[in-house]
N, C-alpha and C positions, 0 to 999 in steps of 0.2 A: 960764473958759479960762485955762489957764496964761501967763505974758505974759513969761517969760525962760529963758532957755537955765537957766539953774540949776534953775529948778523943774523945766523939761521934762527935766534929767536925774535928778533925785531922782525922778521920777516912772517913768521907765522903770526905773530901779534897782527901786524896790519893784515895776513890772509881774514884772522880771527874777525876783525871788526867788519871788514868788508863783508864777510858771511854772514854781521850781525844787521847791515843793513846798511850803516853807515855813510852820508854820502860821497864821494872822490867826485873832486874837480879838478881833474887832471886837465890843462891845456896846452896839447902839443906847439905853441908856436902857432909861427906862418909856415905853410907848406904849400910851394909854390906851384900849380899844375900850369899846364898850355894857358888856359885864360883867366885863371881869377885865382887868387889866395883862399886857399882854405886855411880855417883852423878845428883841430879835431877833442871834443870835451868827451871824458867820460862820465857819462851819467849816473853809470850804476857798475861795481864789479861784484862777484860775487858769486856769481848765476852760475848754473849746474847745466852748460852744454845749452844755451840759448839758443833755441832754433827759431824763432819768429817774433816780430813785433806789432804791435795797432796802436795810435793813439788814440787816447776816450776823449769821449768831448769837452773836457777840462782841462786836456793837456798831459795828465796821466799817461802811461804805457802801459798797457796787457802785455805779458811775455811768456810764452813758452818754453819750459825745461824741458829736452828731450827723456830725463831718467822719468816723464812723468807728474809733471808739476809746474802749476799756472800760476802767476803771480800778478801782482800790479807795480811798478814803481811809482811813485810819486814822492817829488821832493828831495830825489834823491836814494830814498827809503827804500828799503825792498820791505813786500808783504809777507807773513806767511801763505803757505800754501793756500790758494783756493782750493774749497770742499767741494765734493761732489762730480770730481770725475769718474768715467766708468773706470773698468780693469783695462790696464796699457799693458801691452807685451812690450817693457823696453830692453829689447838686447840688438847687437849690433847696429843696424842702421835705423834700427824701428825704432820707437816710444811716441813722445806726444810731438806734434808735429805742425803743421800750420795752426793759426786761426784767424780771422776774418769778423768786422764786426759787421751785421745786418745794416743795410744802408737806412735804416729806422731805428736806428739802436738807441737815441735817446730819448724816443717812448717807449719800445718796445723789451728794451735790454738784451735782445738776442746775440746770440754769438753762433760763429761755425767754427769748429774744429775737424784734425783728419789725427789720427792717431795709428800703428799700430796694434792689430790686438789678435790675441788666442782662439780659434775656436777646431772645428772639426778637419785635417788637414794640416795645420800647423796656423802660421800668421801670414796677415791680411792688411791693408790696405782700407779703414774706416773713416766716414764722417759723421760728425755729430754737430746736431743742434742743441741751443741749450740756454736758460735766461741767466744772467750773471743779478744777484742780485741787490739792491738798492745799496747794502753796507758794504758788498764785494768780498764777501767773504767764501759764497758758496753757489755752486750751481743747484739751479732746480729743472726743472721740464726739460730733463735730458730725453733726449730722442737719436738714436742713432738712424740717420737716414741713407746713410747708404751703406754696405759692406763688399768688396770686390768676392765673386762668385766661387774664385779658386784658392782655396789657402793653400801654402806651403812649408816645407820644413826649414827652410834660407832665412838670412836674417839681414838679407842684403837690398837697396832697391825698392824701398818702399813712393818713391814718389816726394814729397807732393807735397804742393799747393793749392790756393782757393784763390780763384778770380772770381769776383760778382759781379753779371751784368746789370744793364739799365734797367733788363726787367728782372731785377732782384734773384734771376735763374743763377748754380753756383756753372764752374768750372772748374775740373780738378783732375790733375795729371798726378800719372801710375805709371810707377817703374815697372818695369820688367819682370823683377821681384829674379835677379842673375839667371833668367832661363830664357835665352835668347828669342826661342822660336815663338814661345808665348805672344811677343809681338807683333807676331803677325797672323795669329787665331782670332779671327774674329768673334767668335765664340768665349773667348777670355778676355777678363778687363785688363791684365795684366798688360802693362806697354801701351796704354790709351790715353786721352784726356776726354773723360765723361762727363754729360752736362746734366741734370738735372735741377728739377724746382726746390725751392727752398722745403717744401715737404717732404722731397725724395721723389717727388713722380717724377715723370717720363715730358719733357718739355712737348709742343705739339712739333716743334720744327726741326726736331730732332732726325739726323738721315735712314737712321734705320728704326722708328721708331714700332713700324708694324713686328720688328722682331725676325723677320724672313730672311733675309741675309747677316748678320752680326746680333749683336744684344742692342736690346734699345736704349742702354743708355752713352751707348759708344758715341762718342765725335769724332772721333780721328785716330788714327790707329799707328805703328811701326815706331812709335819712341821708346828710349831708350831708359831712360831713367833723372825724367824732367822735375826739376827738383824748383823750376821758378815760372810760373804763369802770368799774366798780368795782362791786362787793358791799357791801351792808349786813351787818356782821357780825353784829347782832342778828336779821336773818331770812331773810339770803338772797337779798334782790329784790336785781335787775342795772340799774344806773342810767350813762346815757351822756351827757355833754355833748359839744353838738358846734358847730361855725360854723354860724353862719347868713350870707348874702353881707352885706349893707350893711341892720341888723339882723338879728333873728330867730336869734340862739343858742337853741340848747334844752336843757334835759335833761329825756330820757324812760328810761322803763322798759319797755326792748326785750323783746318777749314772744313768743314758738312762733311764726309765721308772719305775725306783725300786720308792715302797711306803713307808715311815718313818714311819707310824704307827698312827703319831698322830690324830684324840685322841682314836682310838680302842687299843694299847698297849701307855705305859708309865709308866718311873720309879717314876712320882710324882703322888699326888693326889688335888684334888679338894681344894680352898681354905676354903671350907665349912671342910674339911677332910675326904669326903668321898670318895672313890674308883671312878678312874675315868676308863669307858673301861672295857675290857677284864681279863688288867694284864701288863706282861712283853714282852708278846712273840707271837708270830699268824704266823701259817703259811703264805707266802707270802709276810711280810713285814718285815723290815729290823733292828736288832739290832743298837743303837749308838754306835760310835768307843771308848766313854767313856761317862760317866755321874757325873753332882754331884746333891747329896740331903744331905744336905738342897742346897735349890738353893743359888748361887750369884748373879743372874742376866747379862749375859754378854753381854755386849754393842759391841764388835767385837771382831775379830782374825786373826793372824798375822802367820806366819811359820817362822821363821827368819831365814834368810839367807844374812849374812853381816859378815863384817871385823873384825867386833870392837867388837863384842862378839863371838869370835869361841868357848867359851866354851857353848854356846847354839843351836850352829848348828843345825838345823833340828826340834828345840823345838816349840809347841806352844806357845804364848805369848795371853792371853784373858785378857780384860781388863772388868771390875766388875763394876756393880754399886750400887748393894745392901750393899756389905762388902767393898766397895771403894777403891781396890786391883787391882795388877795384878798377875794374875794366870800363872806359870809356868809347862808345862806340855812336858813330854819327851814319845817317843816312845822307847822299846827298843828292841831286836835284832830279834823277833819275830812281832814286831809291835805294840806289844798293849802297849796303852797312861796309862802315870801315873801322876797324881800331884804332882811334886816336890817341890814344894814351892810357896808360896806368899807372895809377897810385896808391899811396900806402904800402907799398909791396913789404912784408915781412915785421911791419913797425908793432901789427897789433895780435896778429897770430890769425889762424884761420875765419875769413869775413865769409858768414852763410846766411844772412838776411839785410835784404837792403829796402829800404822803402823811402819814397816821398812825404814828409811829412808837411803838415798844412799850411806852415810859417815857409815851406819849400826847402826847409831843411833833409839833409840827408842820413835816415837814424840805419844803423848797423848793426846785429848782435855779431858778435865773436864764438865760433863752435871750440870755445876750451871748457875745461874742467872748473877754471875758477872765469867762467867766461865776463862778458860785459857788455852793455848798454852805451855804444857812440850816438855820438852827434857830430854832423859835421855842417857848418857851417861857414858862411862870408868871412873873411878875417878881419873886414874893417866893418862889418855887422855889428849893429847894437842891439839886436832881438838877445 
């Protein structure tokens, strides 16, 4: 704790600049994991609750403020706002929330976002499309494509992520929205991960997509409040981490019409500590590909598949927010996921977006208030 007016001002000063844009090259050292040294750069501090990152094809970073506000780093720099979002409801867990750039986005300039937002019922669960334009200053051809069907008055549990397939369709998991049994109405998005076309139609291979037993644009149903989606770039499969209440984090691989359970089975219990559900198991609904309890909390998840770490090939990468970590987890010759290791525990404050970036680096935003823009990196790496 700071203990004099001098420090407490040299300290706002450097808050001051960092919110000015300024860039910090901050590098942690060598920080030794199981197999390879890392070292950890900060890119950028600054940031107002960073929930998600892309890089553009320059190298650049899109980034997400959860109060509501889209930026670009570059060079260090932070942008002003980009113009041209819709109205965010940001309170509690809600505001703006992933985004995702169109796998054509450097003709096209497209972007997805999930945000957040107000309407009849209370807040929602929204995605939008939208062109970023050539200066990067503003969106235009804002289109919201989807809206989850049931709003409410909670401000807890909004989800969500954007995975994009091959064929350009999105994926995108929905909390619960804290009303357990939602998850398991099929009639409500609430607690799903929905697939849709980048327009907002109805995919054709979608399992309910006649509308006669669930909503059509349901995939998979009983989660909890999955807060990281992603693809394996090597083949395809669709893997989700999500909360569990007081244990019982999962990540599964949400498939055509299968149900996750939540909350009739689950490995945690109730924050009260009482039995939540059934149990473990139910016929008809689907085991997690692994679990932890006590819970971490995981803000997303990554597959990695990149240059600059081949000794992680194929591993999960989860970033944490309760224990402030990144989780390493390996599949082995049978398939089933193990915890190998965690790192960073506590160094940088709560880690809720992790992604592979193209050099195979591993960029991070931090969910604080003066949050920040990692990089982590080979330690004897010259990129």
């Amino acid at each position: 704790m700071l203990c004099s007016l001098q420090l407490r001002s040299a300290a706002a000063v450097a808050f001051a600049l960092c919110l000015s844009g300024n860039a910090l090259a901050e590098d942690s050292g060598t920080i030794e994991t199981q197999k390879v040294a890392i070292k950890v750069e900060t890119i950028a501090r600054g940031l107002n609750h960073p929930w998600a990152v892309e890089v553009l094809p320059d190298g650049a970073y899109l980034v997400t403020e959860r109060p509501g506000r889209m930026r670009i780093i570059r060079d260090g720099k932070i942008s002003a706002p980009i113009e041209g979002l819709p109205d965010i409801a940001a309170r509690g867990q809600g505001g703006l929330l992933d985004v995702a750039l169109d796998p054509n986005f450097t003709s096209n300039r497209t972007i997805y976002f999930t945000a957040s937002i107000e309407g009849e019922g209370g807040m929602g669960t929204a995605a939008f499309r939208a062109t970023l334009s050539r200066d990067e200053t503003r969106l235009t051809d804002l289109k919201r494509i989807f809206l989850m069907n049931r709003l409410s008055s909670g401000t807890l549990q909004f989800g969500s992520r954007i995975a994009i397939a091959r064929d350009g369709s999105l994926f995108i998991s929905l909390g619960d929205r804290y009303e357990k049994d939602r998850a398991q109405d099929f009639r409500d998005d609430a607690g799903s991960v929905i697939h849709i076309n980048a327009n907002g139609s109805i995919p054709a291979d979608n399992p309910f997509k006649d509308g006669k037993k669930a909503l059509p644009e349901i995939w998979s149903k009983g989660h909890r409040n999955p807060e990281g989606i992603t693809f394996d770039a090597a083949d395809g499969t669709l893997y989700t981490v999500e909360h569990g209440a007081m244990g019982g984090d999962e990540i599964n691989n949400p498939q055509a019409g299968r149900n996750y359970g939540w909350p009739v089975i689950t490995y945690g219990r109730d924050y009260s500590g009482a039995k939540i559900g059934v149990g473990t198991a139910k016929a008809g609904m689907e085991q997690p590909l692994f679990y932890w309890d006590p819970s971490i909390a995981p803000g997303a998840i990554a597959v990695y598949r990149g240059k600059m770490f081949p000794e992680w090939n194929g591993d999960f990468i989860v970033a944490a927010l309760k224990f402030k970590l990144l989780s390493r987890l390996e599949r082995n010759g049978n398939g089933k996921i193990e915890e190998k290791e965690r790192f960073l525990k506590g160094s940088y404050g709560r880690l809720r977006d992790v992604i592979v970036a193209p050099d195979g680096a591993l960029l991070v935003t931090t969910d604080e208030s003066n949050g920040a823009l990692l990089r982590i990196s080979r330690a004897n790496s010259t990129n």
